[in-house]
Residue, then its C-alpha position, 0 to 999 in steps of 0.5 A: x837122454x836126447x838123440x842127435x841126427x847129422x846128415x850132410x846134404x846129398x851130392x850137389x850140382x856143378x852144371x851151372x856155373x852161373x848159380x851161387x853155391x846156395x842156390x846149387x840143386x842136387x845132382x842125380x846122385x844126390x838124388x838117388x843118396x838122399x831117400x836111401x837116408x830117409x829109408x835108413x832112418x824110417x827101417x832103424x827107428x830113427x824118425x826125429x820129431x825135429x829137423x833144423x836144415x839149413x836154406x841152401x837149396x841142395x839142403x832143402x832138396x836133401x831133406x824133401x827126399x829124406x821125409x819121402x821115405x817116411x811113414x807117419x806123420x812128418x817131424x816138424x822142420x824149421x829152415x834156418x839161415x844161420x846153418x848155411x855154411x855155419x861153424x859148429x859154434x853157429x849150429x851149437x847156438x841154434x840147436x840149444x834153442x830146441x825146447x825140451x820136449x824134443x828128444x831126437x833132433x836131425x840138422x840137415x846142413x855143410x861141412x866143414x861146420x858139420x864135421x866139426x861138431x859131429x867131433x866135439x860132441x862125440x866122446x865115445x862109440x865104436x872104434x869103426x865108427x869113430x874111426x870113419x867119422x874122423x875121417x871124413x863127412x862126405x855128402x849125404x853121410x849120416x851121423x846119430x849121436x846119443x847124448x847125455x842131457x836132459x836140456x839142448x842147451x846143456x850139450x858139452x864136448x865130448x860127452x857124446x857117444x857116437x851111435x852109427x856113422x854111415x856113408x850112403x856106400x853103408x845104406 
């Protein structure tokens, strides 16, 4: 069994237009939304031993806030370009590259890719919850999904269920 954490980046900044999107930092209510993730997570039992988060800027400050929140020793973390505005292909690709003593990996990245592999993995879980994810992914929205692997690299379609799905409004 292995656990897999999605979590959209917090709310980002529009206030300078000059900047490219990978460069966008947060805004304040990215930052107030990305430690309340990282609280959920450490109170629910939910600390992975792993995170893959994208290099954008917005996604790293996303990520600094969530491990804030955290007691204990940190999980390891790897910044990876290939998950910056990725299609779920792309994530799929370096997730399977996870090695198998990881039981609980979070990615930290963007839709739509992350949306979208949140739906191809997930077969299953509670009607609310799978009825909020097909809806939307918004910013700083977490998604856990338990597995039925023993590898990463051994992930199919749908064979997923879909633990909880919260939106900062749930946290």
């Amino acid at each position: 069994m292995r656990t897999l954490s999605l979590l959209r980046h917090a709310k980002s900044s529009w206030d300078d237009a000059s900047l490219d999107d990978h460069e966008r930092p947060l805004n304040k209510r990215g930052t107030k939304d990305a430690p309340r993730v990282g609280s959920f997570l450490q109170e629910h039992g939910l600390v992975p031993e792993l995170v893959l988060c994208s290099d954008a800027v917005r996604a790293r400050a996303t990520l600094t806030l969530v491990l804030s929140a955290f007691d204990g020793p940190a999980p390891t973390v790897e910044y990876d370009p290939r998950l910056y505005m990725s299609e779920p292909a792309a994530i799929l690709e370096v997730l399977t590259r996870t090695g198998p003593e990881v039981g609980h990996c979070l990615i930290v990245g963007h839709n739509p890719g992350l949306h979208a592999l949140a739906l191809v993995l997930t077969g299953s879980g509670e009607r609310k919850a799978l009825a909020g994810l097909a809806a939307k992914f918004p910013t700083a929205a977490l998604a856990v999904i338990d597995l039925d692997a023993e590898r990463w690299d051994r992930l199919k379609p749908g064979t997923g269920r879909l633990r909880l799905f919260a939106t900062p409004k749930d946290l």
